[in-house]
C-alpha positions as a Markdown table, in Angstrom:
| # | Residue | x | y | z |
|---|---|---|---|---|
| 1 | Unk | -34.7 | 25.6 | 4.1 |
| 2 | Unk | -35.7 | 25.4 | 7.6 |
| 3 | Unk | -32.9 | 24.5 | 10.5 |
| 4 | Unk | -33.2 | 21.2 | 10.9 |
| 5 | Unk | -32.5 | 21.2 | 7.2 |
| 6 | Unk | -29.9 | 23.7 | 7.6 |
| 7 | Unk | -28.4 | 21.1 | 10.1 |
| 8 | Unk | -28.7 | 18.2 | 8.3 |
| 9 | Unk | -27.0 | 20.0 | 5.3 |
| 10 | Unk | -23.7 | 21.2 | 7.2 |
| 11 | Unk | -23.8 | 17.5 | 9.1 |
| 12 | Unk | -23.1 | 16.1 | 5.7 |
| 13 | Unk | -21.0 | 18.4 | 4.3 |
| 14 | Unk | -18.8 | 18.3 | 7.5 |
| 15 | Unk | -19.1 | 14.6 | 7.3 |
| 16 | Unk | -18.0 | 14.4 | 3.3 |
| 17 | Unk | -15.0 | 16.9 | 4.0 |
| 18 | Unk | -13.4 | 14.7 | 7.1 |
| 19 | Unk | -13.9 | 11.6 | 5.1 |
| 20 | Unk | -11.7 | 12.8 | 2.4 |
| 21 | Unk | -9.2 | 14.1 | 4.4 |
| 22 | Unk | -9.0 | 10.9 | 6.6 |
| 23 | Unk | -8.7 | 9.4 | 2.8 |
| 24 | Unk | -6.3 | 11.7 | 1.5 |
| 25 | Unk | -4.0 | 11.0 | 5.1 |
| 26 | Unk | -4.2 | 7.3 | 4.6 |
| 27 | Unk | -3.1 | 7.1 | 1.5 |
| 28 | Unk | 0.1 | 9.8 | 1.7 |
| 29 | Unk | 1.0 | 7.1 | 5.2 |
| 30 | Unk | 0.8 | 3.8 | 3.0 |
| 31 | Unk | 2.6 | 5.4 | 0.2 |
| 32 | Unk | 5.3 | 6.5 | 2.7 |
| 33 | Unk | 5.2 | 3.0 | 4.2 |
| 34 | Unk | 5.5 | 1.5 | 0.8 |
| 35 | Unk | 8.6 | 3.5 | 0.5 |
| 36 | Unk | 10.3 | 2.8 | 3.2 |
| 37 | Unk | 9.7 | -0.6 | 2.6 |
| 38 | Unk | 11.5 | -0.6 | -0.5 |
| 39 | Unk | 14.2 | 1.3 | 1.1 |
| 40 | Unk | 14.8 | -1.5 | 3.7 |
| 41 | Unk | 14.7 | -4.1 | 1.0 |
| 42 | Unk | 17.0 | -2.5 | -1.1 |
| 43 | Unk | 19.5 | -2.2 | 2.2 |
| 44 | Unk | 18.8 | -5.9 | 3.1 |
| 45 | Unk | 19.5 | -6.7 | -0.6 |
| 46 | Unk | 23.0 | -5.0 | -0.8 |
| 47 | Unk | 24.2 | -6.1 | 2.4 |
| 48 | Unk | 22.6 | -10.2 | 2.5 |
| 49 | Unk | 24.5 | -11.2 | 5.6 |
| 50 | Unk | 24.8 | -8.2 | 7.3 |
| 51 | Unk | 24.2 | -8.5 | 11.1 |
| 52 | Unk | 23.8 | -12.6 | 10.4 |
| 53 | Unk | 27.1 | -13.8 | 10.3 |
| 54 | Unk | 31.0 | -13.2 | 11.2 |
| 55 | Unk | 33.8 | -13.1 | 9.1 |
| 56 | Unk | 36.4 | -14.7 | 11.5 |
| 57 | Unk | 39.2 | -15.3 | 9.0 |
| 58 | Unk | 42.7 | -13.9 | 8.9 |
């Protein structure tokens, strides 16, 4: 295996290696958005008017 070989070896393996940890980060922030989606629906759905209206009554 010459250098440029040599080179062109690492290249890709450098390449492979940020490509699944860009992967691996993108996927751990859309299950964390997923989450906290479900946590603000759950919130919305317990409190329906919340922030939307005023009780006024005595």
């Amino acid at each position: 295996m010459n250098a440029v070989q040599l080179k062109q070896a690492v290249t890709i393996s450098l390449t492979k290696q940020v490509q699944e940890t860009a992967q691996a980060q993108a996927s751990i922030m859309l299950e964390g958005f997923a989450k906290t989606q479900q946590n603000i629906q759950a919130a919305q759905a317990s409190h329906p008017s919340l922030g939307k209206t005023i009780d006024i009554r005595a």
